[in-house]
KOLTI-856363 format. One record per atom (N, C-alpha, C): residue in three letters; x, z, y. Coordinates in steps of 0.001 Angstrom, whole numbers, plus 524288, in hexadecimal, padded with zeros to 5 digits. Last residue first. Example, Ala and Ser with C-alpha at 12.3 -4.5 7.8 and 13.67 -1.06 7.14 Angstrom:
SER8323281BA87F736/SER8356681BE47FBDC/SER8326481EBE8001E/ALA8338681E787E9C6/ALA8300C81E787EE6C/ALA8339081E787F31C/
//
This chain:
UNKEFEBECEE6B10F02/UNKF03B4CE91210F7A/UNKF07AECEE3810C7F/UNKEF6C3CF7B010E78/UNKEF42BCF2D510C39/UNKEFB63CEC7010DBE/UNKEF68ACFF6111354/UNKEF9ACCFEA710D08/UNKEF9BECFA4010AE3/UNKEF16AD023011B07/UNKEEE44D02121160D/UNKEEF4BCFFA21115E/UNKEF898D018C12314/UNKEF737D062C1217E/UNKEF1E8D071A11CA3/UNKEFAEBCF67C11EDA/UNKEFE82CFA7211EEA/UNKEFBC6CFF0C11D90/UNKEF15ACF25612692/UNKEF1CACF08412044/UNKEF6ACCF3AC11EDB/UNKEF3D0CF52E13014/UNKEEF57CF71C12C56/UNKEEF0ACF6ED1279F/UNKEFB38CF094134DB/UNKEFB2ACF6F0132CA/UNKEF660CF8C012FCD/UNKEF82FCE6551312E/UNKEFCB7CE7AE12EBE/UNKEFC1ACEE4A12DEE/UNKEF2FFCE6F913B3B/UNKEEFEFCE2C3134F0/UNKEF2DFCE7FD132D9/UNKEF728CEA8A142F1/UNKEF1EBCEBF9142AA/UNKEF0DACEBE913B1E/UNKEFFF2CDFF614372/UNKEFFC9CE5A61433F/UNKEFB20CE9F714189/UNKEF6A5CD849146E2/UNKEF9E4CD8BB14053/UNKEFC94CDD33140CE/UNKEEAA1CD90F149BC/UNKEEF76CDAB714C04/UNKEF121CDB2514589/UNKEE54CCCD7F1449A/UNKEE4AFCD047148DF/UNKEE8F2CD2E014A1F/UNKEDCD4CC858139E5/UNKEE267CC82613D90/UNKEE1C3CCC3D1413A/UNKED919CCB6412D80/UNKED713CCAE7131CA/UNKEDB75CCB20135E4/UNKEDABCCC71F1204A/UNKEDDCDCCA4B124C1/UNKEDDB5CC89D12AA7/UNKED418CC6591166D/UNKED430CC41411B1E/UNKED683CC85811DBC/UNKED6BCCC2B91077D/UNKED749CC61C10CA2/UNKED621CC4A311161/UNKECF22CC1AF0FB29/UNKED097CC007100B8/UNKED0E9CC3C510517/UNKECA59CC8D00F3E1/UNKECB05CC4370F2C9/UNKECDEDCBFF10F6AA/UNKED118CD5680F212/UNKECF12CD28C0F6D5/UNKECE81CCA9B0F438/UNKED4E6CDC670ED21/UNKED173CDA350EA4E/UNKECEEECD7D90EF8F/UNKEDD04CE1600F2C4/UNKEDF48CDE930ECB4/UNKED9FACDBCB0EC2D/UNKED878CE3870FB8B/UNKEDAF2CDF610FC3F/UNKEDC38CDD380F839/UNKED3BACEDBD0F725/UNKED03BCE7EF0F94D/UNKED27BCE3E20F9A4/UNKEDA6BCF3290F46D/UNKED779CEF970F141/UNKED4C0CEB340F2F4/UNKEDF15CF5800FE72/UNKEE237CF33A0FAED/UNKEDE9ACF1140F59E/UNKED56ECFBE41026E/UNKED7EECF61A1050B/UNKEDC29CF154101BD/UNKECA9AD00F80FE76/UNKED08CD00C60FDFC/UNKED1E3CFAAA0FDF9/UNKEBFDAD00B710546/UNKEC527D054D103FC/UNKECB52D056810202/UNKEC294CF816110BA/UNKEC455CF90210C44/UNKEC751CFD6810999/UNKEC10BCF42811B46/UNKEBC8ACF817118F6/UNKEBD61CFA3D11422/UNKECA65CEF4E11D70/UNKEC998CF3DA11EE3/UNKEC4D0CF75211D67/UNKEC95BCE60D11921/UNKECC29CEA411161B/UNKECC24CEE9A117D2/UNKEBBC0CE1501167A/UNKEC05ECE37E1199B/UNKEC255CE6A511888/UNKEB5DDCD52E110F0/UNKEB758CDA6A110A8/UNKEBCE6CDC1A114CD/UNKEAE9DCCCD6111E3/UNKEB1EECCDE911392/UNKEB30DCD3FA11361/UNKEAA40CC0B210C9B/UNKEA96ACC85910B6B/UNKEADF6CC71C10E48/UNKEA809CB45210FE8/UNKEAB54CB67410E4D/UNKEA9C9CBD1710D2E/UNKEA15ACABED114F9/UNKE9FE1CAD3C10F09/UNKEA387CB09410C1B/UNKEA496CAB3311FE2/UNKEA667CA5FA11C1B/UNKEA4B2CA731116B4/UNKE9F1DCB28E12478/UNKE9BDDCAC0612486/UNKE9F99CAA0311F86/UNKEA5AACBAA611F4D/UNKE9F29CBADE11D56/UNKE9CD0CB69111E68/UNKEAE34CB94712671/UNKEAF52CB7851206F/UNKEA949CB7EB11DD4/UNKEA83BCBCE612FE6/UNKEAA55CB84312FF5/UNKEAB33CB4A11297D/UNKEA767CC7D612D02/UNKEA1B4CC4B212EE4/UNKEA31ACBDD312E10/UNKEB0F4CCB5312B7C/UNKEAC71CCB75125AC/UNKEA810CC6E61285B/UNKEB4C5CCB2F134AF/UNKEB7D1CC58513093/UNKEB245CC6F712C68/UNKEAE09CD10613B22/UNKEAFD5CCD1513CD6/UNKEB192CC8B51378D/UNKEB10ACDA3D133FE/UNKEAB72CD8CF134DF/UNKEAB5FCD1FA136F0/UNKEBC08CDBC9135A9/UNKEB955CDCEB12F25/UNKEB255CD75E131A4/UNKEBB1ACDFAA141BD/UNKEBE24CD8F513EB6/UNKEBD6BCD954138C4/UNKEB5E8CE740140F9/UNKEB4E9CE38A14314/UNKEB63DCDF0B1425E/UNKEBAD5CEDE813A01/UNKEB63ECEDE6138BE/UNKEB4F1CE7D213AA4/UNKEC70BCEEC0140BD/UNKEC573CEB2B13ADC/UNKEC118CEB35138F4/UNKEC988CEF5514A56/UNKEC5EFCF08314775/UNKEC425CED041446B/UNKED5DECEC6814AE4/UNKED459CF07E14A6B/UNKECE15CF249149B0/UNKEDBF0CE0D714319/UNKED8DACE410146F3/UNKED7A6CEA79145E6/UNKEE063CE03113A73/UNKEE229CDFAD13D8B/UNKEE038CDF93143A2/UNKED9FCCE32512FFF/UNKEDEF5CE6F11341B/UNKEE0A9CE55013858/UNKED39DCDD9D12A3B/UNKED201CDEEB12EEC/UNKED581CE15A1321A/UNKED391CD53711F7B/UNKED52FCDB4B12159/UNKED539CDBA512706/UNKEC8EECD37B1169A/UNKECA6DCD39D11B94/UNKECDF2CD9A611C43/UNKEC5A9CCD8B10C50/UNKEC70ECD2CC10C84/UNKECA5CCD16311292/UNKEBCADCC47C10651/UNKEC22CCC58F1096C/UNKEC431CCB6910AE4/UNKEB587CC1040FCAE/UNKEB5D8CC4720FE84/UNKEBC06CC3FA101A9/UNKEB376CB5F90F78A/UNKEB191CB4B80F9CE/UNKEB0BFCBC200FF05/UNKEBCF0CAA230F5B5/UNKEBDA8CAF6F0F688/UNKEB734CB1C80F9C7/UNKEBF65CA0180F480/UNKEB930CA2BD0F198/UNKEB9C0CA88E0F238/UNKEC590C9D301005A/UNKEC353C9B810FAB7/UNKEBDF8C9E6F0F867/UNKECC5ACA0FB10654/UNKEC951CA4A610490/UNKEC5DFCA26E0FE84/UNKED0EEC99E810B8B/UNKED3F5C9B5C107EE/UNKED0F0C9EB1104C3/UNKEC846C93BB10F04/UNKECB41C909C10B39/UNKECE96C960610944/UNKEC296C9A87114F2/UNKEBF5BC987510FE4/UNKEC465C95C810DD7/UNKECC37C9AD211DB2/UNKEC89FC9FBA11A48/UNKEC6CFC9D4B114E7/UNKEC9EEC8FB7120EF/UNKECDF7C90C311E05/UNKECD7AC959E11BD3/UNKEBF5FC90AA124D4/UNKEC1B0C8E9511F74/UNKEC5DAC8E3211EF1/UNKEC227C96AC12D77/UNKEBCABC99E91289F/UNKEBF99C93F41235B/UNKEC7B5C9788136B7/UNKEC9FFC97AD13228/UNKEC75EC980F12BDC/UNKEBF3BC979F13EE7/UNKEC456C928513ED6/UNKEC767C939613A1B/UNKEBB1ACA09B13DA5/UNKEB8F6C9C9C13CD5/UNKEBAF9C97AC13CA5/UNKEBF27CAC7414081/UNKEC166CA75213A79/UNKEBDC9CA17C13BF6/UNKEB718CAD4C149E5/UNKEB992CB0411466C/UNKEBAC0CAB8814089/UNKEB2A6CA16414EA2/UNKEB2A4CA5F714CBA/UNKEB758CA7D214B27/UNKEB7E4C98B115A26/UNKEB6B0C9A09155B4/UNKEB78CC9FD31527E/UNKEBDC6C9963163A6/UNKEB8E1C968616475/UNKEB55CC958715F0C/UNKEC912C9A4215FE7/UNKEC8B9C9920164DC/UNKEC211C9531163FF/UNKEC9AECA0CD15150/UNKECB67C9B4615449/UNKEC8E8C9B6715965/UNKECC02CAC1414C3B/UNKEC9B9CA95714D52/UNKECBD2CA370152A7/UNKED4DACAFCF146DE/UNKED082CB0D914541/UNKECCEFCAD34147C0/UNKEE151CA9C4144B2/UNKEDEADCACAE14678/UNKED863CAC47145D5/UNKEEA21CA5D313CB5/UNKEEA47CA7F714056/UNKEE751CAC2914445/UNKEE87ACA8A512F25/UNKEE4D4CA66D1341A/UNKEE5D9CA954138CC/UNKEEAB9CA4F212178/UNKEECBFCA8AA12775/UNKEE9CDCA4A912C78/UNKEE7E3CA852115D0/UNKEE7F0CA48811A14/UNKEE877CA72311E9B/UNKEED7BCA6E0109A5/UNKEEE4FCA91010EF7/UNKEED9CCA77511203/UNKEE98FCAAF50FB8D/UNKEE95CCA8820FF9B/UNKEE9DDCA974105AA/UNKEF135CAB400EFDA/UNKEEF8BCAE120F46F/UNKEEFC2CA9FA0F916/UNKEEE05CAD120E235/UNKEF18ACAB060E7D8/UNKEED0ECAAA70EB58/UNKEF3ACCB58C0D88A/UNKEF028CB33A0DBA6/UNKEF0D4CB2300E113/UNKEF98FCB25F0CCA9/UNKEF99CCB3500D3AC/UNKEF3E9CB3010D46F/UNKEF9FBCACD00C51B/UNKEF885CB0B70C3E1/UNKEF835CB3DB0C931/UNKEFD30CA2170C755/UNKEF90ECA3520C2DA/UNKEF709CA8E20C48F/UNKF06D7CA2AB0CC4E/UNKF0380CA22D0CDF9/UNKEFD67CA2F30CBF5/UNKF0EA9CAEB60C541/UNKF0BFFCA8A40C79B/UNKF0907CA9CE0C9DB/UNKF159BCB8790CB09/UNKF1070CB7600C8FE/UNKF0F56CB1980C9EC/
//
């Protein structure tokens, strides 16, 4: 498929969530706004903890200062749509075993 007819994909990777004496993302909020652009809904996946209500609530409150919706894949009746029609992903860090068996047992890799 050219390039014309692709659609291309953006990847930003961030060691970790928060910086020694600063918020949740707050050492990373514009590089967020740079790849995120005019995106203005993200779709959070939360697996890599175990109460994902809490870390859902945590990144929605955080992506809500920068002017972002934050939706969670775990509140999602169906997960495989959400992600086809996700304008942007955020994949919350934590145990990557944890991440992985979750996204497996919901078909989702």
């Amino acid at each position: 498929m050219s390039e014309s007819h692709a659609t291309r994909k953006r990847l930003l990777l961030i060691s970790n969530s928060t910086l020694h004496g600063s918020g949740y993302l707050d050492h990373a909020e514009q590089e967020l706004r740079d790849v995120l652009g005019e995106t203005r809904r993200v779709l959070f996946v939360p697996f890599a903890l175990h109460d994902r209500d809490q870390y859902s609530a945590q990144a929605r409150a955080r992506f809500e200062v920068m002017g972002y919706e934050l939706n969670s894949l775990h509140e999602a009746t169906d997960p495989k749509t959400a992600i086809d029609n996700a304008e942007a992903i955020f994949v919350g860090g934590g145990n990557t075993f944890r991440l992985l068996h979750n996204l497996y047992e919901l078909n989702l890799i």
